[in-house]
C-alpha positions as CSV (number, residue, x, y, z in Angstrom):
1,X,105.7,95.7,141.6
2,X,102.6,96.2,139.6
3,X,102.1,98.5,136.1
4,X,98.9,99.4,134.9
5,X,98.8,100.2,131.1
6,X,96.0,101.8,129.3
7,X,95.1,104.5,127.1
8,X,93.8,107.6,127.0
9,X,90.6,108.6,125.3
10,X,89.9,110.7,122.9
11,X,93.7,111.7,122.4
12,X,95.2,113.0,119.4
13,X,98.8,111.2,120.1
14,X,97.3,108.0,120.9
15,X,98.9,108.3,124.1
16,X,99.2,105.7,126.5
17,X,100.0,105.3,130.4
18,X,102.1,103.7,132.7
19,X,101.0,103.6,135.9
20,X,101.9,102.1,139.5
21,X,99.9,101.0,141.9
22,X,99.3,104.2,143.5
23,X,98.3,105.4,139.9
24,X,101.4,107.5,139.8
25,X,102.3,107.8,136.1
26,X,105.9,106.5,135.3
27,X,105.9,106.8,131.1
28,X,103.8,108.1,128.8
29,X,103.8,107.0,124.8
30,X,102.7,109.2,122.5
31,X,102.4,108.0,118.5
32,X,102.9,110.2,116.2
33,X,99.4,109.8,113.9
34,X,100.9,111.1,110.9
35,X,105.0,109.6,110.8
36,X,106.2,107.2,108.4
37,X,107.1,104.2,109.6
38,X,105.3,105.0,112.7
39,X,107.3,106.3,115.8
40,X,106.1,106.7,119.6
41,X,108.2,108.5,121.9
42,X,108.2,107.0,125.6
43,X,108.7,110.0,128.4
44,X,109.1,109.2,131.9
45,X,106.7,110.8,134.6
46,X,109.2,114.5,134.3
47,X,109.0,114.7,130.7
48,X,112.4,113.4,129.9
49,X,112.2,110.7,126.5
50,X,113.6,107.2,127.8
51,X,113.3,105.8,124.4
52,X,111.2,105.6,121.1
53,X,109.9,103.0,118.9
54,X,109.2,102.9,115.4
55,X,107.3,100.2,113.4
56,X,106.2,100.2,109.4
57,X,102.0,100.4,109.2
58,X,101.7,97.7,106.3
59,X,104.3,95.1,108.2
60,X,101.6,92.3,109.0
61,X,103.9,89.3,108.7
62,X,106.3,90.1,111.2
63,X,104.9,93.2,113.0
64,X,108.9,94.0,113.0
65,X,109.9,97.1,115.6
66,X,112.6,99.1,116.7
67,X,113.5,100.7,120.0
68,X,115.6,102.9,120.4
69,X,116.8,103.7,124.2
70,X,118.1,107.7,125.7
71,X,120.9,105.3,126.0
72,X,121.9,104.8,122.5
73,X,121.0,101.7,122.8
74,X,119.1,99.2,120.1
75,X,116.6,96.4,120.1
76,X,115.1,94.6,117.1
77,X,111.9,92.7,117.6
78,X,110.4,90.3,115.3
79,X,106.7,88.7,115.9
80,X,106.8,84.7,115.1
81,X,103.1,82.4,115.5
82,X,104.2,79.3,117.5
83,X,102.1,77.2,115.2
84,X,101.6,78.6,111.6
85,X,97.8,77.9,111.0
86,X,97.4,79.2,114.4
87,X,97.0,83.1,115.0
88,X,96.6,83.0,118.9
89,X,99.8,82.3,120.7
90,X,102.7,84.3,119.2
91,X,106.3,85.0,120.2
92,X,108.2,88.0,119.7
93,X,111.8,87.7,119.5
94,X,114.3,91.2,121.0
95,X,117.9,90.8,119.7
96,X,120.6,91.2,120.3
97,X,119.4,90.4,124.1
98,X,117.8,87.1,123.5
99,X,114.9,88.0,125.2
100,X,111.1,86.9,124.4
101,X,107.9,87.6,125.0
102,X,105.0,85.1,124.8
103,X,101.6,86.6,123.7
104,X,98.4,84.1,124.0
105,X,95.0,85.8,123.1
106,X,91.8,84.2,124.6
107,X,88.7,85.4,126.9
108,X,90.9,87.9,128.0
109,X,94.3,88.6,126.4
110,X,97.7,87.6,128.4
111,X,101.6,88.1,127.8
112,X,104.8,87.0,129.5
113,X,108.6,88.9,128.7
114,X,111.6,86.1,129.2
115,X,114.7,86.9,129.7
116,X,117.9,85.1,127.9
117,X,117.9,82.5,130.4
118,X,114.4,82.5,129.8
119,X,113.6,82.9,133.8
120,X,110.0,85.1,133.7
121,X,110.6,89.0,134.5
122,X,107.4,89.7,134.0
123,X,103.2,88.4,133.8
124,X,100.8,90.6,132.3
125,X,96.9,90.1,131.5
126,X,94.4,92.1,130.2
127,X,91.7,93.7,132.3
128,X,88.1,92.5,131.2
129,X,85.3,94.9,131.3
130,X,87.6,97.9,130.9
131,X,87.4,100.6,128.1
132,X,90.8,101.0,126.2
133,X,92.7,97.9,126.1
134,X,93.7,97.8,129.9
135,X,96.6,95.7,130.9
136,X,97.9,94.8,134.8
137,X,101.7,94.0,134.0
138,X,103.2,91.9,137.5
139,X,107.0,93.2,137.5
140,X,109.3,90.4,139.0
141,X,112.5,92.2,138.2
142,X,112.2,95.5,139.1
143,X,116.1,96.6,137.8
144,X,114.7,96.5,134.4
145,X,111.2,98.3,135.0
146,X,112.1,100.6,131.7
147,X,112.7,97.6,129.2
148,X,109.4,96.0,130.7
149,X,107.4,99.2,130.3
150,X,108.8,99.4,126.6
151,X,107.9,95.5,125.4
152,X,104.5,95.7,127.2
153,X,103.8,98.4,125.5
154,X,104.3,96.7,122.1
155,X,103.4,93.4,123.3
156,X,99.8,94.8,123.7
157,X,99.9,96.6,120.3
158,X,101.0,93.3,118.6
159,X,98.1,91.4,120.4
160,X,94.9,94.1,118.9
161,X,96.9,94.5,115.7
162,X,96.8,90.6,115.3
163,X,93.3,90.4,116.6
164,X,90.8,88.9,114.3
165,X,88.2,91.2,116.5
166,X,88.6,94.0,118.4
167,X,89.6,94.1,121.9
């Protein structure tokens, strides 16, 4: 299964899409411009919220977030360089599931989300020559498509806030 992220133009909720390969859209994330710390609600294709996230503006050292799932649910995530002087590989830690997600940023930008047994769920790399910071996400664990929509979706904010350029 394949998810196609990117944003819209020109919108007022910085919204973003989830797509599959039919271009059907699965979630929808719309930030709030004006909340403090910054929330984005995640809807699925009929409307219905499936989680939000909310992350403080100023947090640079450990782009911290929070998401929290229609399930009551919580994760924590915490972004960690692999190497301090370096900027371009990253890892972002998701407790209490013990789950990762490796960020590398290059030509083109590319991520990978670990589970606790750290056995790959999903691949996910930047489109180049695109408009709006387009990313193809390969799904290869399809019974946890929601939690993989949900860390892409931060995964790719981490990698342009962390971006010494824009992307």
């Amino acid at each position: 299964m394949r998810l196609h992220i990117s944003s819209k133009l020109a919108s007022v909720h910085s919204e973003t899409e989830v797509a599959n390969e039919k271009g059907e859209i699965l979630y929808t994330a719309q930030t709030d411009p004006l909340s403090a710390p910054r929330l984005t609600r995640v809807v699925d294709g009929a409307g219905v919220e499936v989680a939000r996230y909310t992350t403080t503006r100023t947090d640079t050292k450990d782009r911290a977030y929070r998401i929290s799932m229609a399930d009551g649910s919580e994760l924590d995530l915490k972004r960690k360089f692999r190497v301090s002087a370096k900027t371009n590989e990253a890892v972002i830690r998701v407790q209490p599931v013990g789950w990762t997600v490796v960020t590398r940023r290059a030509w083109t930008c590319r991520f990978e989300i670990r589970d606790a047994s750290d056995r790959v769920v999903a691949r996910a790399k930047q489109v180049p020559a695109l408009r709006g910071d387009v990313y193809d996400v390969d799904v290869l664990d399809g019974s946890r498509e929601v939690r993989i929509a949900l860390l892409s979706l931060i995964a790719r904010t981490v990698i342009r806030e962390d971006s010494p350029s824009p992307v």
